[in-house]
N, C-alpha and C positions, 0 to 999 in steps of 0.2 A: 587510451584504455590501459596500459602499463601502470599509468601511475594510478587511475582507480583502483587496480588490483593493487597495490602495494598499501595503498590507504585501506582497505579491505584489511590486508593481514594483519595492520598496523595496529587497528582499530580492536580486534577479536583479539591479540597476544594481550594487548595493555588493557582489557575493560577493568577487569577486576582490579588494576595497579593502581591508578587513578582517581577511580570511581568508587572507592571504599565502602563511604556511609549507605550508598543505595544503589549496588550495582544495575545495569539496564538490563531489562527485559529482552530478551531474542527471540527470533521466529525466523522461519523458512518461506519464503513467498512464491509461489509460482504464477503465471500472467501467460495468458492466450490471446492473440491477438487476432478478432473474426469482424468476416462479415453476414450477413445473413444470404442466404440461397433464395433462387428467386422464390418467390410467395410464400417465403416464412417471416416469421418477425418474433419481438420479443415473445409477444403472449405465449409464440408455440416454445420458444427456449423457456422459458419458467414453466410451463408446464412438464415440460422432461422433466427439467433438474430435481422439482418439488417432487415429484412420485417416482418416474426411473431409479434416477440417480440417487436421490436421497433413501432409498429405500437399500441401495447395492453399498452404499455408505458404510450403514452400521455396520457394514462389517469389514471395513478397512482397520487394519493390524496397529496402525496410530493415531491418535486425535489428527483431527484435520478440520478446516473452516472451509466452506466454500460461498462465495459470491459472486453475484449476473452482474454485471456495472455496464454503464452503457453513458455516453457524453451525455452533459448538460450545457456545458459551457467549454466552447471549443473553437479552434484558427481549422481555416482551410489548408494547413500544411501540417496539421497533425497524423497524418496518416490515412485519414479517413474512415475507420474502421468503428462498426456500428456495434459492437459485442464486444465485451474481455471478458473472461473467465478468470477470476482470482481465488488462489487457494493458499492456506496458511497451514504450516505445522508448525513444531514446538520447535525442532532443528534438523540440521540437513539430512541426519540420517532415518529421522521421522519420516521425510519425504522421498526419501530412498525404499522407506518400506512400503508404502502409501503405491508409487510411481510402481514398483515391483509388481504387488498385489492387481493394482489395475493391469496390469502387459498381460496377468496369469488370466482371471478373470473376468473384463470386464468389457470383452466384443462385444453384445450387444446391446450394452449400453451406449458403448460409445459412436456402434453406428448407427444407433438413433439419434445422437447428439449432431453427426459429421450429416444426417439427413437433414438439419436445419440451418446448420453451418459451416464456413470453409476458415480455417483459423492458420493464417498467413507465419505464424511466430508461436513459439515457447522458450520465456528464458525463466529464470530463478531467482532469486536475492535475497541477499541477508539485512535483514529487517533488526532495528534498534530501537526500540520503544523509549522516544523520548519524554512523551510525558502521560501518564494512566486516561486513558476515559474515568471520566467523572459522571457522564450521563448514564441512566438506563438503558439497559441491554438486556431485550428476548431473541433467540433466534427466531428468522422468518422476519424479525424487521425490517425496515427502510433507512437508509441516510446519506448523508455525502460526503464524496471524499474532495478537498484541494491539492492539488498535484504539484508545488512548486521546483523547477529544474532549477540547484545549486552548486553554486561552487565557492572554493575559499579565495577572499581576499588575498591580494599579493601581500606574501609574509606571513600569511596564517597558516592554519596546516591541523590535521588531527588532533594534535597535543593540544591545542587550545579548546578543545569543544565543549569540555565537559564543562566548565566555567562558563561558557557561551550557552550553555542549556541552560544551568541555575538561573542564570541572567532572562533570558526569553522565558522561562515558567513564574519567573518571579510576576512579570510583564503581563502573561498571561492570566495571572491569579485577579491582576490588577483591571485587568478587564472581565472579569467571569465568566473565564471562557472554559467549560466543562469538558470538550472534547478531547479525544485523545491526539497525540503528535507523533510521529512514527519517521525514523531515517533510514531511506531505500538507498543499499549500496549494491550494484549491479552484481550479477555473478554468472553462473553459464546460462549463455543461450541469447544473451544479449547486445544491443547490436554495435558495430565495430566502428558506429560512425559519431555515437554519443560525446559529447566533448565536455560537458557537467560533472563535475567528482559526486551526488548523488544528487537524490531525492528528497524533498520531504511534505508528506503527507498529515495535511488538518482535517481532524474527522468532525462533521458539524449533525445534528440531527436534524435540520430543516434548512432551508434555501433564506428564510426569514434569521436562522440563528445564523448563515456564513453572511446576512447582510448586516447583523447588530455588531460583528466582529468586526467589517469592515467598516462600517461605521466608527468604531471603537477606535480600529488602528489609523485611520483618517485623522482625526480628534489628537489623537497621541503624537501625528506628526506635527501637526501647529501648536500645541504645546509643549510640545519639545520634551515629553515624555517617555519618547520611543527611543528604543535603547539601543545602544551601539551592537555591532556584532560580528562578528568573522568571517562570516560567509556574504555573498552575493544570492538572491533568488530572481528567478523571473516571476512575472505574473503568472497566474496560479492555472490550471482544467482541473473544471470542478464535474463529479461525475455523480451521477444516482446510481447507487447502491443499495442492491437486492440481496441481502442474508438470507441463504438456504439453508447453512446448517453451522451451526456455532461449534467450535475448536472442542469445547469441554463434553458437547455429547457422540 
């Protein structure tokens, strides 16, 4: 965990030094880690969040995103856990105001939420946007995320990444792949036994589009098309994703 935080600092002093022509996009990420209470289930959690919650929303002090996500594709040593609550702001102090606002605020909202769930975890993270959604986007939509655990090849390191993205977006154009790419680097709350230098996250719009991809990148490995790269990933947890309320309203 030392050296993901020292990659953490590494990564935020140098974006702009590096990154010149198209600096990355930031965001704040928060993740709750639940399981449902006996005889609750999803339909009762999206029902809160769509009317409760979303309603106690507008009137949080900074943009913020909020999503239900729940496994699609998952090991029996993930945890187990049948809910995550995912919430984004712009940066950390955004979510400083946000996390504030709710402590002042938002009891009974929130023990309506704790009546359908028990949420084992909250950590945080600094999110890098590696490459834009290309697809459409309403709030209240659906989609999916792939969750890949990465780390760098021996010899590689921070300094190399930003050339290792050009390279993977280039790759990705080359398959038409519209979704967005996002790099999750841990930060408070998270837990102390992770051994991955981060995350990264492929946003797909249907189960049918994260299968044309893998099709794609199948294809790319027998013809020797798939491109070299610095890091290590494992296989992916891919998750359904329920948008409540989009960042910009």
């Amino acid at each position: 965990m030392k050296k993901l935080i020292i990659y953490i600092v590494f990564v935020t002093s140098s974006l702009f030094i590096f990154s010149d022509d198209e600096p990355y996009t930031t965001y704040t990420g928060e993740v709750l880690q639940c399981n449902f209470n006996e005889g609750k289930g999803l339909d009762d959690a999206l029902n809160m969040v769509r009317n409760d919650w979303y309603n106690m929303a507008q009137s949080f002090p900074a943009p913020y995103e909020g999503n239900v996500v729940t496994p699609q594709l998952y090991a029996s040593d993930d945890g187990g856990y049948e809910l995550f609550w995912v919430g984004f702001t712009t940066d950390n102090n955004a979510m400083g105001q946000v996390t504030d606002w709710f402590s002042d605020n938002a009891s009974q909202v929130f023990a309506k939420w704790q009546n359908i769930v028990n949420c084992a975890s909250w950590s945080q993270w600094d999110i890098f946007e590696v490459r834009a959604s290309q697809a459409d986007f309403e709030e209240g939509d659906s989609n999916y995320w792939a969750f890949h655990s990465c780390s760098f090849k021996p010899g590689a390191n921070v300094s190399d990444i930003v050339e290792d993205d050009k390279t993977w977006n280039k790759f990705l154009d080359s398959l038409g792949h519209k979704g967005g790419v996002w790099r999750w680097w841990a930060a408070g709350g998270s837990s102390l036994e992770e051994t991955n230098d981060f995350y990264v996250n492929m946003g797909f719009d249907s189960m049918t589009d994260y299968g044309n991809y893998r099709d794609a990148r199948l294809q790319s490995l027998v013809d020797g098309s798939y491109p070299e790269t610095v890091v290590n990933c494992q296989p992916p947890r891919v998750y359904s994703v329920n948008n409540i309320k989009a960042i910009s309203n």
